[in-house]
Structure formats: structure tokens, C-alpha cells
Phi, psi and omega in degrees: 000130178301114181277150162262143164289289180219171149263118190261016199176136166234125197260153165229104183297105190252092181292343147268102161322245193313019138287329178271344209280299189290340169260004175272329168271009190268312195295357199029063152314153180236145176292127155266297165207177193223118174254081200328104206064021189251294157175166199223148195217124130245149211235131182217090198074022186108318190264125185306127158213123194275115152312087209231111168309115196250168168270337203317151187294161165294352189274339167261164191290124176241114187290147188257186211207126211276120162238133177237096187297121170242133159324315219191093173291323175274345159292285185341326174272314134351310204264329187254347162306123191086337167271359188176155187281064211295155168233099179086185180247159152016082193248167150275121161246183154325315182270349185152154206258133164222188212172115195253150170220196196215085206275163190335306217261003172079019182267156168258144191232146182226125121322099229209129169256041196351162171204093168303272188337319199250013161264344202277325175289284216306324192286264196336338192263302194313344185269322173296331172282294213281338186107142158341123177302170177275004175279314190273013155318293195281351182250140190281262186290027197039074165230345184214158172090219213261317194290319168024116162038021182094023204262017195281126160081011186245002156321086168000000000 
């Protein structure tokens, strides 16, 4: 049976990106990487918490969002079918295989499978269209920080 691992993620829903990019560095968060009007990763203790641009006004109240990292998201959905309340199926991006459920008390909770390789192309190709992000902007040499030896986006 498919286990959760860790949390892997607290996502905050921004309609100005880069306005929350900057104010998370102010809290002095450390940046893993920044994709420019796209999302943003910052890291706080181990724990991952993702910056993902909404049009919704800033003005209404937003509940934040739960991610719980599974080895293998469709056996976990395989395995918990009929036991918990999936909303919807399985889908693929670019960054990881997900999956949503619905818990007692009605908060949604998502299911995540990182796909390193293929966040690790997408931060390569976005760099190649749009120019370096400003976090790796900010490194003389990628040698330190959220960019470290290329590491943007190659993270679990």
C-alpha cells in the first residue's frame, strides 16, 4: 500500500507574483528558484512553500493548501479508491504527477509526485527563452543560494 512520505509542499496562491517573491525575501526565506510571472520556491526549514500566480483579487480571503509528496502517485490513488474522496484523476505536468482529495472537515488536500528531470528542462528551457531568473541573476557564478551548481528546480 502507497504511504505519504513527507509534506512536500505548501502552496500560496498569489495574484502578484512578484510581489509575494519580494516579500518572502524581506521575511528572509531563502529562494530556491523563481520563474518569472510563473512560480516562485522558497525553502524554510526543509519545508518547500510554492508561490503560484491566481487572477482572484488579493483582496479576498484564501485558504492556503496542503501538498503531501507520495513515491508513486497512482498506486496511492489505486490503493485509496473508495476510501477518501479524490476530486478528479491523476493528472501530469511538467513538475509532477498530482492528484487532489477532499478530507472530513472539507479542506482539499493534494497529492504529489515530483518529476525532477522535467522541472530541471522546464527552469533550463525558461532560462533560455526569458534570460536567467532573478534569483540566479543575483549569483555571480550559480555557485551559492537557491541556483547552487544548477540546482534550481532539481530539488525533490
Amino acid at each position: 500500500m502507497a504511504h505519504i512520505k513527507s509534506i512536500g509542499m505548501v502552496i500560496l496562491m498569489q495574484p502578484d507574483l512578484e510581489a509575494a517573491v519580494a516579500f518572502y525575501k524581506q521575511l528572509g526565506l531563502r529562494p530556491r528558484f523563481h520563474l518569472r510571472e510563473k512560480w516562485a520556491e522558497f525553502e524554510a526549514n526543509g519545508v518547500k512553500i510554492g508561490l503560484c500566480p491566481t487572477s482572484r483579487p488579493a483582496s479576498q480571503l484564501v485558504r492556503t493548501g496542503l501538498v503531501l509528496e507520495v513515491d508513486n502517485v497512482h498506486e496511492f490513488y489505486a490503493d485509496f479508491q473508495g476510501k477518501v474522496s479524490f476530486i478528479g484523476e491523476p493528472i501530469e505536468a511538467v513538475h509532477g504527477i498530482m492528484v487532489s482529495f477532499q478530507d472530513p472537515g472539507g479542506n482539499i488536500v493534494d497529492l504529489y509526485q515530483p518529476t525532477p528531470e522535467k522541472v530541471k528542462d522546464l527552469v533550463r528551457s525558461t532560462m533560455e527563452t526569458d534570460g536567467m531568473d532573478e534569483c540566479c541573476q543575483s549569483q555571480e557564478k550559480e555557485s551559492e543560494g537557491c541556483c547552487g551548481g544548477g540546482s534550481c528546480g532539481t530539488e525533490g
